[in-house]
DORO-221081 format. One record per atom (N, C-alpha, C): residue in three letters; z, y, x. Coordinates in steps of 0.05 Angstrom, whole numbers, plus 5000, padded with zeros to 4 digits. Layout:
// residues N
ALAZYX
...
//
This chain:
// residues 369
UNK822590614437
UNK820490584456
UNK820790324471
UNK819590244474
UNK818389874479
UNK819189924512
UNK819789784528
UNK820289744559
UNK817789674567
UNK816289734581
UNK813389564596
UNK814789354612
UNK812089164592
UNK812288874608
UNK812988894639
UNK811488954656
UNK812188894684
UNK814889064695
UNK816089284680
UNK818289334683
UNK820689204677
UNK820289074656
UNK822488874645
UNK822288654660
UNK819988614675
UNK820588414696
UNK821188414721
UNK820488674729
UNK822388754745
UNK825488864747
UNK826788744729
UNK829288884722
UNK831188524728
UNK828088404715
UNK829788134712
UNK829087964749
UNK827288044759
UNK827988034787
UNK830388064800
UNK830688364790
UNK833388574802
UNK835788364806
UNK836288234782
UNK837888194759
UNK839387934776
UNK836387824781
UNK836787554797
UNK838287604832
UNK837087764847
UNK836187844878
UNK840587954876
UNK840688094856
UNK844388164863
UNK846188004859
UNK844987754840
UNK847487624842
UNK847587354878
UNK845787434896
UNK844587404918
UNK845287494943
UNK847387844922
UNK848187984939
UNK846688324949
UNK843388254930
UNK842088554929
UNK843788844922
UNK843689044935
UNK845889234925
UNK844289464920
UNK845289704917
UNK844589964913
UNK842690114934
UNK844390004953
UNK841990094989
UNK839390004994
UNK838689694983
UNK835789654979
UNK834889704950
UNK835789804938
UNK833790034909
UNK832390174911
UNK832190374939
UNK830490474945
UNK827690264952
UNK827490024963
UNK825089904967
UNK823689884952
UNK824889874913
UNK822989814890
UNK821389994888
UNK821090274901
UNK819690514898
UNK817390534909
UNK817390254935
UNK815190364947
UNK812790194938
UNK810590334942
UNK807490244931
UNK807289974938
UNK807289714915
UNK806089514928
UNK808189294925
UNK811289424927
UNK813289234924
UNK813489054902
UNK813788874908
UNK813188714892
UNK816688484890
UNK818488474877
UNK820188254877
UNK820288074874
UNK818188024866
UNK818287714858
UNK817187594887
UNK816887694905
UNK816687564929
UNK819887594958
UNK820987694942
UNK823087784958
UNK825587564959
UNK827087404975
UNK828687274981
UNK830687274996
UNK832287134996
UNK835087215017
UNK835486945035
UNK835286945064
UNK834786765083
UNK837786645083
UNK838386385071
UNK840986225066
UNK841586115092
UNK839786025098
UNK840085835131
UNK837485875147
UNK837985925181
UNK836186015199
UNK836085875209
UNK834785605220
UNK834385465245
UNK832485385263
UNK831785605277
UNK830085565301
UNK828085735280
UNK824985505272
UNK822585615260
UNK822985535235
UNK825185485220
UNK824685375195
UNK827385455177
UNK827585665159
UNK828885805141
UNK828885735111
UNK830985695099
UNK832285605080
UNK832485865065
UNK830886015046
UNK830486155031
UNK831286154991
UNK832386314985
UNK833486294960
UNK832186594947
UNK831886554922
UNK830886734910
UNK832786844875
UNK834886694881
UNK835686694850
UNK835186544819
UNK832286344827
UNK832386124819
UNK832585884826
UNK830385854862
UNK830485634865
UNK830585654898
UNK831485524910
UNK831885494936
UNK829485284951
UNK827885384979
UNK825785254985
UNK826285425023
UNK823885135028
UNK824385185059
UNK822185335068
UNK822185525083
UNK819985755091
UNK819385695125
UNK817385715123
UNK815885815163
UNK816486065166
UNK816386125186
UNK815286385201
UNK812286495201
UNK811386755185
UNK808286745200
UNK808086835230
UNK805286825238
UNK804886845259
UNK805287065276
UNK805787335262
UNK807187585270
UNK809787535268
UNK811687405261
UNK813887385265
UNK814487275285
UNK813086935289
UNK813386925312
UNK812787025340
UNK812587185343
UNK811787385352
UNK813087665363
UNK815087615335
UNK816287915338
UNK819087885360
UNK820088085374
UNK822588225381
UNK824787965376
UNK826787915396
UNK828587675380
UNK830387875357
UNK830688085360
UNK832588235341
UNK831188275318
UNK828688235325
UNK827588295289
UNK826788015280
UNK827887885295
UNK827187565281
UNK829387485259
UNK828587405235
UNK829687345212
UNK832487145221
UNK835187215215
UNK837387155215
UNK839287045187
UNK840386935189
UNK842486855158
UNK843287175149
UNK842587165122
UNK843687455110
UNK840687595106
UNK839287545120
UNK836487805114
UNK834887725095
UNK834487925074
UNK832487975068
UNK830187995064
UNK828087765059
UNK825487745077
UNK822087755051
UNK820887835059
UNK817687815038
UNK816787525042
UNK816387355024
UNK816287105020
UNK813087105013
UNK811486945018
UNK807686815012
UNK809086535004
UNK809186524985
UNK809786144981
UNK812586024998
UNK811185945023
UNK812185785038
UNK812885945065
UNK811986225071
UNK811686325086
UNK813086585105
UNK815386625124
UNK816186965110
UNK814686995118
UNK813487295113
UNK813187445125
UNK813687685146
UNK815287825124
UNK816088025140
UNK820288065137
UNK822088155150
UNK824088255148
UNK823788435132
UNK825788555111
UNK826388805104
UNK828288985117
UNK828489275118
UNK830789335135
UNK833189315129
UNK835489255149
UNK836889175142
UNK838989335141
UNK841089325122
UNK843789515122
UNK844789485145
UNK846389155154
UNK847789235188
UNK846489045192
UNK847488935224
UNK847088755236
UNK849588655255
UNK850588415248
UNK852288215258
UNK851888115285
UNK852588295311
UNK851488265338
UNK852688135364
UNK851788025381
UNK853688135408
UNK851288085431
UNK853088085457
UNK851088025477
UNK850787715482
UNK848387695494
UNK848087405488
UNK849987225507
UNK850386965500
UNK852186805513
UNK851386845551
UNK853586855566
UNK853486785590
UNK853187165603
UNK852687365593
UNK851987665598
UNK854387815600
UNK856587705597
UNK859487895610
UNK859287805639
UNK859888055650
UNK859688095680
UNK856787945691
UNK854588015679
UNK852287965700
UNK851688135711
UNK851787995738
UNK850188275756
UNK847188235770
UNK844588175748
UNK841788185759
UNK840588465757
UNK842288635741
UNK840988865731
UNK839988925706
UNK839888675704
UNK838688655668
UNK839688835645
UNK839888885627
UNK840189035614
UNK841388775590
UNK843788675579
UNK844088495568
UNK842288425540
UNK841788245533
UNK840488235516
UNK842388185494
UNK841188315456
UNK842888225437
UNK841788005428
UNK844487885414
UNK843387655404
UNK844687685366
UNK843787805349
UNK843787855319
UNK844087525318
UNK846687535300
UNK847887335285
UNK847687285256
UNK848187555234
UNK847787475212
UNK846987825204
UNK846487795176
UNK845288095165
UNK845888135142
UNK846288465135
UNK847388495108
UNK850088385095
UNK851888475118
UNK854588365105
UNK856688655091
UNK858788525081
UNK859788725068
UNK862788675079
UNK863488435087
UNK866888385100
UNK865788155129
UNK868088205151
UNK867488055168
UNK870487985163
UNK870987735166
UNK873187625170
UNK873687405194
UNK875887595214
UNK876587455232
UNK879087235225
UNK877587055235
UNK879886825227
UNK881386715257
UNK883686675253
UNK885086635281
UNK887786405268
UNK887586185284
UNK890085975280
UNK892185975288
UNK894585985279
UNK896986055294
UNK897685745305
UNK896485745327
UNK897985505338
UNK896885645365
UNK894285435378
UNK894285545413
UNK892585775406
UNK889985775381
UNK888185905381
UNK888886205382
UNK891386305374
UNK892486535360
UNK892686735392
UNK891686905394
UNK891287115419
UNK890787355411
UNK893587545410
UNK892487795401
UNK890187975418
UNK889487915443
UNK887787985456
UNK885287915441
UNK885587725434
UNK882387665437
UNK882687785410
UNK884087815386
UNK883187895365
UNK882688165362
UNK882888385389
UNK881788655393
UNK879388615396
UNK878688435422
UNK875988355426
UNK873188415396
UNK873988205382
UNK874288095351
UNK872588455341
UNK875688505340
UNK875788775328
UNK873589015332
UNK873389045371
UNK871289185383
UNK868289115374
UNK868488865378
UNK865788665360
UNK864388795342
UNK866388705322
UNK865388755290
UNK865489125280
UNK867089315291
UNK867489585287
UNK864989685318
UNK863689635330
UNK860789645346
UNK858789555330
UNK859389455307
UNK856489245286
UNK856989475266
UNK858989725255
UNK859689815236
UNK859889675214
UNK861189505215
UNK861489295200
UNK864989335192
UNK865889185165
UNK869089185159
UNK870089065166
UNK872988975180
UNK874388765184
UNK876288685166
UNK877488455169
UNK879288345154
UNK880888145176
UNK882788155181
UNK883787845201
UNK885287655175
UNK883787405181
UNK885787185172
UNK886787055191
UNK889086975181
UNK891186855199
UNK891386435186
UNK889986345193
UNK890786105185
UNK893485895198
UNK893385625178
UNK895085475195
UNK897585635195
UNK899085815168
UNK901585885166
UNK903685635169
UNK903685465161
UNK905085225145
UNK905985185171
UNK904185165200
UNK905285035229
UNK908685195233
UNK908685465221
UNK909985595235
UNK913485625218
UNK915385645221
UNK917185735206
UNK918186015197
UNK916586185216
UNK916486485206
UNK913786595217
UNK911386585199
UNK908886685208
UNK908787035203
UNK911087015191
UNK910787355181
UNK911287495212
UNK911987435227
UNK912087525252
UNK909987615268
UNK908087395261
UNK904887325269
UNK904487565265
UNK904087625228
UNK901687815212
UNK903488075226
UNK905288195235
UNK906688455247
UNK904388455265
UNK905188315269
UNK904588325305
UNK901388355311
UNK900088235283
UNK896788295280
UNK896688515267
UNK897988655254
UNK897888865240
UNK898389095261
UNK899289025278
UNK899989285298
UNK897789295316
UNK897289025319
UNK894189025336
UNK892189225328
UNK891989155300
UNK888889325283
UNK889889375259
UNK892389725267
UNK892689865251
UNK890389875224
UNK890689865203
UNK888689965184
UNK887489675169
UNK888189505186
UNK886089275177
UNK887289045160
UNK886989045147
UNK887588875124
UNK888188545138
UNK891488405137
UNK891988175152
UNK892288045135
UNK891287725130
UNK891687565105
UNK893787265126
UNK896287225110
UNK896086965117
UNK895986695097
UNK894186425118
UNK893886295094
UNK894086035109
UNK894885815085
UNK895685525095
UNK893285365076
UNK891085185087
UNK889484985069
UNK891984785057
UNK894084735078
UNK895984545060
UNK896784615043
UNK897184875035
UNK898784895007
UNK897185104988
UNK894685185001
UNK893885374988
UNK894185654982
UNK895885745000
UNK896985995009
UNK894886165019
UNK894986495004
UNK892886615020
UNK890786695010
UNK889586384987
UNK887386494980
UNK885986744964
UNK888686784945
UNK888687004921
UNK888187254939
UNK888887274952
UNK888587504983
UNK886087574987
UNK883687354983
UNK881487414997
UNK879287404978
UNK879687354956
UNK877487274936
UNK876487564926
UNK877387804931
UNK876488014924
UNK874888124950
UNK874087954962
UNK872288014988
UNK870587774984
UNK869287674959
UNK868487464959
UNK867287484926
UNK868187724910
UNK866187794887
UNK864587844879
UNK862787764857
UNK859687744849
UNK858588054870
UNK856187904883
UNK854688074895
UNK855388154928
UNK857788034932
UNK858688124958
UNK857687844983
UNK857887955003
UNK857687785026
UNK859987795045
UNK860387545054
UNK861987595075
UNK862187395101
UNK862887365119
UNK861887225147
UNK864587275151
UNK865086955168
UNK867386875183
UNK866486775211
UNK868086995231
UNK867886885261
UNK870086855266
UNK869786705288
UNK873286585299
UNK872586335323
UNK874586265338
UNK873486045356
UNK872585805344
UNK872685555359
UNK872985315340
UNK875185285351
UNK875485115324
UNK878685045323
UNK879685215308
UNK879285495304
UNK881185645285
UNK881885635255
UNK879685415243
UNK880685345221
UNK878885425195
UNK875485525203
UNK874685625188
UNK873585545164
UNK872785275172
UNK871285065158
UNK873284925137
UNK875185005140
UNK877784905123
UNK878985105097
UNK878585385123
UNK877785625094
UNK876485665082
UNK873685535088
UNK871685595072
UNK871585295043
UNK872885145053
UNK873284945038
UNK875384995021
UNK877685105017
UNK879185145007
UNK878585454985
UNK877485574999
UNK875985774979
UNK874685764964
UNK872585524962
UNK870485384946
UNK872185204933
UNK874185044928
UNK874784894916
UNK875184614919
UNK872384554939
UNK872384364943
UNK870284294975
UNK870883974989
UNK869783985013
UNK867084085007
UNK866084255034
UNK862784315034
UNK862484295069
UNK865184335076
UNK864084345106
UNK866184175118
UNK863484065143
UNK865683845156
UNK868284005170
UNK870283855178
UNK872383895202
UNK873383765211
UNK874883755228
UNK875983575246
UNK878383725265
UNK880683535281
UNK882483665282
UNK882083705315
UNK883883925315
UNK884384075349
UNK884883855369
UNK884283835392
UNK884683675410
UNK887783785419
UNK889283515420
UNK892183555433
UNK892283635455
UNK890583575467
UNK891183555502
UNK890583825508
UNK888483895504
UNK887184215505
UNK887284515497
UNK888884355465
UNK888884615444
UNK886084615440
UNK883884675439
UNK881184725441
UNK880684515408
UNK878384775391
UNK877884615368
UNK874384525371
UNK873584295365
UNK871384155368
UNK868984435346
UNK866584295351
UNK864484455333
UNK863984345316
UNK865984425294
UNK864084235274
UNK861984365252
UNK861384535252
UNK859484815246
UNK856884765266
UNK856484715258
UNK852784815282
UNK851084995276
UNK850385115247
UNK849585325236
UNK851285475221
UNK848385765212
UNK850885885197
UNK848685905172
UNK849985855149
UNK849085855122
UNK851485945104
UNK849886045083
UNK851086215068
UNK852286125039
UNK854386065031
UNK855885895017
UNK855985994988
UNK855285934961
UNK854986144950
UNK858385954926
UNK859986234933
UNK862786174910
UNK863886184884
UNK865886044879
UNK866186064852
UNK866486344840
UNK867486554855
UNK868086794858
UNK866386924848
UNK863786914857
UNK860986984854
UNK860187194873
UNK861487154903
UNK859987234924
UNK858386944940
UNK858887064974
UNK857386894987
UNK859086885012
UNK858886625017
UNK860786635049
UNK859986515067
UNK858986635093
UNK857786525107
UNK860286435136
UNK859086145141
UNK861685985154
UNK859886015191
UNK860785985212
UNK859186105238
UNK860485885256
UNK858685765269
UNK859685615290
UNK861285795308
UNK863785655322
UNK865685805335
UNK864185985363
UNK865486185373
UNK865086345383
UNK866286345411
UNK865686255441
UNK867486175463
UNK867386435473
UNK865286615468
UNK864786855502
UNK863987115472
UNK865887305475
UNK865687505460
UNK864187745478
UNK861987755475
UNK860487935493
UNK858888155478
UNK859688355483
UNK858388585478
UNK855988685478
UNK855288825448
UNK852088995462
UNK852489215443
UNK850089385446
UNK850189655437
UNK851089915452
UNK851990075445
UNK853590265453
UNK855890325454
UNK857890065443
UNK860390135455
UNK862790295424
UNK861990335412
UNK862790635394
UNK864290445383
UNK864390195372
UNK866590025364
UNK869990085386
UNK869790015403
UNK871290115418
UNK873890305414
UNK872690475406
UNK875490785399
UNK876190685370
UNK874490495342
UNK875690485328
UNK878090175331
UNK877590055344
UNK879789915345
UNK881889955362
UNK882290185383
UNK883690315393
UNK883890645391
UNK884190615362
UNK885090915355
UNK887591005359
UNK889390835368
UNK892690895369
UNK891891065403
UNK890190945413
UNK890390985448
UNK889991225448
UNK887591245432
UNK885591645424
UNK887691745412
UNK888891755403
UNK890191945386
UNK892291995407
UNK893591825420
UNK895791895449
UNK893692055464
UNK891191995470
UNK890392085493
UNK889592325491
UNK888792465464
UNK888892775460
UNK891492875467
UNK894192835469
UNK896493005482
UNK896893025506
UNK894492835520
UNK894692825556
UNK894193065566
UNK895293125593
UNK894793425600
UNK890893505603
UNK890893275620
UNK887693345624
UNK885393195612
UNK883293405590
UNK882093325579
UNK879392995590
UNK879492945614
UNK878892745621
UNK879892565639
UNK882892505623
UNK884292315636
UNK883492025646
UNK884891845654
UNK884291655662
UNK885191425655
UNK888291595646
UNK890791405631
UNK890091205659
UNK890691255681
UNK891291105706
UNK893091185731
UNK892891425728
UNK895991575750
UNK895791905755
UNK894891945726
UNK894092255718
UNK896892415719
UNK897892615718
UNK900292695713
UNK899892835685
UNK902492825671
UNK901992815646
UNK900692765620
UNK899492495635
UNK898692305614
UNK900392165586
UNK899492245569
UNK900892145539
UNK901291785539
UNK898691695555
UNK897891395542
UNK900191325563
UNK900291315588
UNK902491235613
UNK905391255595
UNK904891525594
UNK907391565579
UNK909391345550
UNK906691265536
UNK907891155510
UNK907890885524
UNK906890715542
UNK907590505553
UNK909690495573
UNK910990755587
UNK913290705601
UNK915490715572
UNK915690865557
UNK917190785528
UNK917490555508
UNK914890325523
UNK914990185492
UNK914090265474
UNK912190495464
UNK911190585447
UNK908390425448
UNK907090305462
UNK904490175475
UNK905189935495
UNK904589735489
UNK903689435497
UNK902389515526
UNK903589455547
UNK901689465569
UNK898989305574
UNK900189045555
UNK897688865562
UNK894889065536
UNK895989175510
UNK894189235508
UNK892089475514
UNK893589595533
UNK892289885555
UNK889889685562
UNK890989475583
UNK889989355599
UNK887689295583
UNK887589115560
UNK885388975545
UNK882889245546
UNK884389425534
UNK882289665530
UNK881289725553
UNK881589795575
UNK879789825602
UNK879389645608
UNK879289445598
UNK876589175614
UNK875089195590
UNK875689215564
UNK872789305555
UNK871889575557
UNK872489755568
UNK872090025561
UNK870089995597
UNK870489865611
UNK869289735636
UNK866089585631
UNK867289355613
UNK864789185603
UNK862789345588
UNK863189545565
UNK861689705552
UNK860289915569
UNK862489975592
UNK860590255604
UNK857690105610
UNK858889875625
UNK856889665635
UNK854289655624
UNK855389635607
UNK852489475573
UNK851489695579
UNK852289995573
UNK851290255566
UNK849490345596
UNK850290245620
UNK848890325640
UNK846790135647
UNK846589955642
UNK844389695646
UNK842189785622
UNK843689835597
UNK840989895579
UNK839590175590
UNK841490375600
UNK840190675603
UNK837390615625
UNK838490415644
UNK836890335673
UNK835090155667
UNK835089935643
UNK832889895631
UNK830490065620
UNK831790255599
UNK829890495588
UNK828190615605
UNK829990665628
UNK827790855653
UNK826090745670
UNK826490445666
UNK825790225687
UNK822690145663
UNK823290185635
UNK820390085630
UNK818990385622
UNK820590555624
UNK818590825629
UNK816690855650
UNK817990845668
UNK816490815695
UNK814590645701
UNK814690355692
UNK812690175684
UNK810690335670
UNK811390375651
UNK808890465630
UNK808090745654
UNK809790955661
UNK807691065668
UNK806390985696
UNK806590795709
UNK805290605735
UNK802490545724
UNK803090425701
UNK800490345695
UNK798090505680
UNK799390775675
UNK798190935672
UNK796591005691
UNK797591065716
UNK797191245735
UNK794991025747
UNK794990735741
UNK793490545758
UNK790390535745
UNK790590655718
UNK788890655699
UNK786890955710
UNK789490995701
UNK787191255717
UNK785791325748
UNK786591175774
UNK785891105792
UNK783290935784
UNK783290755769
UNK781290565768
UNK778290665748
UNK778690925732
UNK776891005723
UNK775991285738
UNK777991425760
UNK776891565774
UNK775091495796
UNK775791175809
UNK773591055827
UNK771790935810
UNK770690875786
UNK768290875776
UNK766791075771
UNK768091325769
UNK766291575768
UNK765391685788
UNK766091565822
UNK765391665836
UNK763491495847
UNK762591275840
UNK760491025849
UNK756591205830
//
């Protein structure tokens, strides 16, 4: 039995759209009435109104239509999505598996009331890899942060540890990150010698995606160069005086590897700010949860409870005080997020029903004229 023409061409769409990175989760879209692939593309580079679109044959620069611009900043087309292509045109987003998030720059500790706004970074990833330099950049704090981040995006982590070569025993480092984020896979790697890479290339195989955040300076643009083979992205070196690494990233575009995934490289990251609901949180401090179920009282404080487990494993050394500490300033900042958005929700309830109620004032004094 013969294949129908337009089926065989849709197979050879398929065919094209995964090695792109299409997977099993958007298969369901070919079902619906109307879909059409051969209009479907994967947004390589986002900047501002003008998107860098790839399709599996040819790569071309796309607008926004006029409902897009238009739309929600979170449903505005990002590096990684998915999008319905007219020529020159997107159209529309497709939905997306995750989303690569936080709160927008300058929204830790605001106090206007606002409800922080997200700011979607990239879409449809399959590995997040935190990259961290062992020289000033290297802060196991911040790489919980990191951790809370990307496990609030339901997203996978990975930490890379670059800039081994500075150190004479980095294996110290990867402990010491490995104890941070039980579970999570720690790579270390040197661009001077090439160390590391064999580590990561299976997060980097036909069809996969993957996104690297980290500060500047941590070295990313150097892994991403060293993973590819050869230079593709600028760099430049850490300031002495400062420690602090320059930007040499200004977008984020999606790198396609010898490997036969995709790797998207992210300008550095200064203010790790939160959005959502927080639920990231308990998975990068599951060592804390799992102490804090043997506390006496089911809503401890782990602050001067009696018979608290968590107090307990940090008067032992079983727990890092500094990292208690880390965890209640975000477990602080998230309630935050979570109570600004709840007081938003009710705040445009009430709007809407104001203007109800004004609507209907204004058609009850015309019925009485």
């Amino acid at each position: 039995m013969k294949t129908p023409i337009h089926a065989a061409h849709g197979c050879e769409a398929t065919d094209r759209l995964r090695r792109l990175g299409w997977n099993e989760h958007f298969d369901g879209l070919m079902t619906n009435p109307g879909f059409d692939p051969d209009r479907v593309a994967r947004v390589v580079s986002a900047q501002r109104d003008l998107f860098l679109v790839a399709d599996g044959r040819a790569e071309w620069i796309c607008t926004p239509s006029g409902k897009l611009r238009r739309a929600r900043r979170e449903d505005y087309p990002v590096t990684g999505d998915w999008v319905i292509v007219d020529e020159s045109v997107v159209q529309r987003v497709l939905p997306r598996r995750n989303t690569l998030r936080r709160g927008e720059a300058g929204s830790r500790g605001k106090q206007d009331g606002a409800a922080p706004r997200e700011q979607p970074i990239a879409a449809n990833l399959d590995t997040v890899l935190i990259v961290s330099g062992l020289d000033r950049d290297y802060n196991p704090r911040r790489l919980e942060r990191y951790l809370a981040l990307v496990y609030n995006c339901g997203m996978t982590p990975v930490i890379v540890l670059t800039k081994a070569d500075l150190l004479d025993c980095p294996d110290a480092f990867r402990a010491e990150a490995e104890a941070v984020a039980p579970g999570v896979p720690v790579v270390l790697t040197s661009t001077v010698d090439g160390s590391g890479a064999e580590g990561l290339h299976g997060y980097l195989g036909p069809g996969r995606t993957a996104a690297m955040i980290g500060s500047s300076g941590a070295g990313k643009s150097s892994l991403a160069n060293m993973l590819l083979g050869h230079d593709v992205r600028a760099t430049a070196a850490v300031s002495r005086s400062v420690g602090k690494g320059r930007h040499t990233t200004t977008s984020r575009e999606l790198i396609a590897m010898p490997q036969g995934g995709l790797l998207m490289d992210n300008p550095g990251i200064r203010e790790i700010a939160f959005a959502g609901d927080g639920a990231g949180l308990d998975a990068a401090f599951a060592d804390i949860l799992e102490l804090a179920e043997s506390c006496r009282f089911a809503d401890c404080t782990h602050r001067h409870e009696p018979g608290c487990a968590v107090l307990r494993a940090v008067d032992t050394g079983i727990l890092p005080p500094e990292r208690l500490d880390n965890y209640r300033k975000m477990q602080r900042e998230m309630d935050y997020v979570r109570a600004r958005s709840e007081k938003s929700a009710d705040y445009v309830e009430k709007e809407r029903w104001r203007d109800r109620a004004m609507e209907i004032r204004r058609i009850t004094k015309r019925g009485k004229r």
